[in-house]
C-alpha positions in Angstrom: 0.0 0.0 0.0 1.4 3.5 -1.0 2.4 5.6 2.0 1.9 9.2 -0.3 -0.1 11.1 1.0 -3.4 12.0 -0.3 -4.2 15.5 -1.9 -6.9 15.5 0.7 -4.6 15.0 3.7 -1.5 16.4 3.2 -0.1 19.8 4.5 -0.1 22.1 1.5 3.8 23.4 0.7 5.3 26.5 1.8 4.5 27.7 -1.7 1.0 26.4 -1.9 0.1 28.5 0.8 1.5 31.5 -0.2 -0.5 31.3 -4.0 -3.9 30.5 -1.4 -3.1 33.7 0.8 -2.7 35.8 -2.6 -6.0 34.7 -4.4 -7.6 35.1 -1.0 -5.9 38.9 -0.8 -7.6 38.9 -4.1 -10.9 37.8 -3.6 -11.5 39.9 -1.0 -10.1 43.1 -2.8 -12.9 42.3 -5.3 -15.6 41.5 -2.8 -15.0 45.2 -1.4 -15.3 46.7 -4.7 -18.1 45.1 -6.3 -19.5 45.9 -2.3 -18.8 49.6 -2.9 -19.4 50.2 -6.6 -21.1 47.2 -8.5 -18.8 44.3 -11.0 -19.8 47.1 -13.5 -18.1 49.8 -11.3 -15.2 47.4 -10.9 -12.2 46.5 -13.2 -9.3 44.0 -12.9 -6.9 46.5 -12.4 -8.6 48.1 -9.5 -8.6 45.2 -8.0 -5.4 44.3 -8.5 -4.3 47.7 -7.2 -6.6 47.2 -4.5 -5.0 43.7 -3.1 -1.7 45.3 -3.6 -0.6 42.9 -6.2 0.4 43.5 -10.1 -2.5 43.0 -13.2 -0.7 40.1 -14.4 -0.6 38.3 -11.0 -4.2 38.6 -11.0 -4.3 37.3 -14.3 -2.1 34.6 -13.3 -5.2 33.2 -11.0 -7.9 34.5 -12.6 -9.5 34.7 -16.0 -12.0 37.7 -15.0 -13.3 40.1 -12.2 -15.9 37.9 -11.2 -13.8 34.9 -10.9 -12.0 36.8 -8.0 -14.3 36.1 -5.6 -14.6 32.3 -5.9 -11.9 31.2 -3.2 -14.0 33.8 -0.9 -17.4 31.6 -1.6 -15.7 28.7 -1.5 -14.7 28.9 2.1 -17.7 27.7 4.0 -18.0 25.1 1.7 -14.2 24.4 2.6 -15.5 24.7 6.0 -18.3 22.2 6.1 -16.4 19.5 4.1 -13.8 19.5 6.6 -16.0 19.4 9.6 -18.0 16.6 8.5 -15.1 14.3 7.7 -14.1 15.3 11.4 -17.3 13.2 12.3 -16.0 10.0 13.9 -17.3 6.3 11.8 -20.1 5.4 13.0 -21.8 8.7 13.2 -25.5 9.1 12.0 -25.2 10.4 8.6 -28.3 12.7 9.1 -27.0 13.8 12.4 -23.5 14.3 11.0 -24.6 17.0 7.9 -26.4 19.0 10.5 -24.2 19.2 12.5 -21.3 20.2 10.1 -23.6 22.9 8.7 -24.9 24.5 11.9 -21.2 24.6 13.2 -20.1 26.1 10.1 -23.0 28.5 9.0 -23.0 29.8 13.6 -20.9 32.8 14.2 -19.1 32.6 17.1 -16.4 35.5 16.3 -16.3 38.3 14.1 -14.2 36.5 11.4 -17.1 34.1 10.5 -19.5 37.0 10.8 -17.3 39.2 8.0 -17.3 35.8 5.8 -21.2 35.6 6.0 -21.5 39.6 5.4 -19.0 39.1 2.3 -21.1 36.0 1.2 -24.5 38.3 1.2 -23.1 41.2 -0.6 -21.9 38.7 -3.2 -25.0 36.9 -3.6 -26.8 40.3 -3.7 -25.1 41.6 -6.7 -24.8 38.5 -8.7 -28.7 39.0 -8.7 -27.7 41.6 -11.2 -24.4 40.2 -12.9 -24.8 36.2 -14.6 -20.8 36.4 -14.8 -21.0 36.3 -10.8 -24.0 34.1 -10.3 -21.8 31.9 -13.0 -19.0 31.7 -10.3 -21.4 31.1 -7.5 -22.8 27.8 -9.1 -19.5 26.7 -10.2 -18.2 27.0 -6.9 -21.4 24.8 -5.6 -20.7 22.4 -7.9 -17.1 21.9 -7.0 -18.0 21.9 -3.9 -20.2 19.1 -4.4 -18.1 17.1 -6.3 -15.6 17.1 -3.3 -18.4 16.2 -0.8 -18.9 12.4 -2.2 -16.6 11.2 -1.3 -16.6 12.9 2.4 -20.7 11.3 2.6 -19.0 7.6 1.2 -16.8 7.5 4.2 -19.5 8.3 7.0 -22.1 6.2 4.4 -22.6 2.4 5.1 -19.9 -0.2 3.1 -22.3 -1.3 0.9 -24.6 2.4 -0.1 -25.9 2.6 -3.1 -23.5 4.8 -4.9 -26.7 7.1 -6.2 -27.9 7.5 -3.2 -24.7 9.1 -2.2 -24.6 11.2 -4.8 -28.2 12.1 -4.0 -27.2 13.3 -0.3 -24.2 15.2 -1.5 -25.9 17.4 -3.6 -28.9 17.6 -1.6 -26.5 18.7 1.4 -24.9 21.2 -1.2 -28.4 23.0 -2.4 -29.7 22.9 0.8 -27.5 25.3 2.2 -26.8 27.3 -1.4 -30.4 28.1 -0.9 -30.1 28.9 2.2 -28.0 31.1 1.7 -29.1 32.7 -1.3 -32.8 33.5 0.8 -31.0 34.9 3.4 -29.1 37.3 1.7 -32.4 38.9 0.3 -33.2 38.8 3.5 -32.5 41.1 6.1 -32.4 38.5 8.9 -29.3 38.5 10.9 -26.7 35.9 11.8 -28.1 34.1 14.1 -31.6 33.3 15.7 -34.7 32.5 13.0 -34.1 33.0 9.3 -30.6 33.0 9.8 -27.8 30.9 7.6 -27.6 28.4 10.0 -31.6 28.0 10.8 -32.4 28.4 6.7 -29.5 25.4 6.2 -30.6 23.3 8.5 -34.3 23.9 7.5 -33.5 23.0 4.2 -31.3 20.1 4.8 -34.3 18.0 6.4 -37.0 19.0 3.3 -34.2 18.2 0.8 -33.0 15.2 2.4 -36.4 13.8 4.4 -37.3 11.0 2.3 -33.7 9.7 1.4 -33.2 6.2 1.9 -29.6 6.5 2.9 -30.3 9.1 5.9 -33.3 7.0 6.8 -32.1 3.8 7.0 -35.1 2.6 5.2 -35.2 -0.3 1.7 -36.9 -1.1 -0.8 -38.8 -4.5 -0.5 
């Protein structure tokens, strides 16, 4: 058995983490503008100027404005993936994804409450811009992609692997939509109609019927 480690395990190089921190530096430069002026108010270069980096290092990451933003919608998702493959074998796989997404989606300092603030201005003005709400699915569907296998591992050895694929994209919309009703929303970060109360809400509408949280077969 190989010893390598796994993409999904291993600590990112000295290098690695330097590109993450400067497409982070990015994303958030353009999360400010398009905040204070609109993706039509914005160009590359101001965001470039803004993270403090040259145009063809942004250009080096990113193929357009709205791009910029992905790694910042793609943390909670980050988040969530690596909270639920925290959850120890044996866990209940319904009990698991709620878990993982009321930790993640609760604010308990002011860092989670900026990403959440970030998120809703984002998701606000993509109502106006496809090129943004473009990245916003995209970044969904990545982030379902990487949460099959996360739902196999907690899954029983023999699930159907549909049904898997069933919960992780159920998991995924569940709390995309919550999150894009609470941004059109002004509910707050916690208490009813917020992220983490919309997410769960829609976790057990989405998911209520699935074999593979219920534990129920087919004769």
């Amino acid at each position: 058995m190989s010893t390598k480690p796994s993409a999904a395990t291993r600590t990112p190089s000295l290098t690695e983490r330097r590109k993450a921190a400067t497409q982070f530096d990015i994303a958030r430069a353009a999360a400010e503008l398009f905040t204070e002026r609109g993706p039509d108010g914005t160009t590359a270069e101001e965001i470039a100027a803004r993270a403090g980096v040259a145009l063809r290092t942004f250009y080096r990451y990113f193929r357009n404005k709205q791009d910029a933003v992905g790694p910042l919608l793609a943390v909670g998702g980050d988040h969530w993936r690596e909270r639920l493959a925290g959850a120890e074998p044996g866990t209940a796989l319904p009990r698991a994804l709620e878990a993982a997404v009321t930790e993640t989606l609760t604010v308990p300092h002011e860092a989670k409450a900026e990403g959440l603030r970030w998120t809703r201005g984002l998701l606000r003005a993509a109502a106006e811009d496809p090129a943004l709400r473009a990245v916003w699915y995209r970044v969904n569907r990545e982030s379902e992609d990487r949460l099959v296998p996360v739902v196999a591992r907690l899954a029983a050895k023999d699930a159907d692997p549909l049904e898997i694929r069933l919960v992780a994209a159920a998991a995924t919309d569940a709390v995309r939509i919550a999150l894009e009703v609470w941004a059109e929303s002004d509910a707050g970060l916690d208490g009813p109609g917020s992220p983490a109360d919309l997410a769960v809400r829609c976790l057990r509408e989405l998911t209520g019927g699935m074999r593979l949280l219920t534990g129920s077969q087919e004769d």
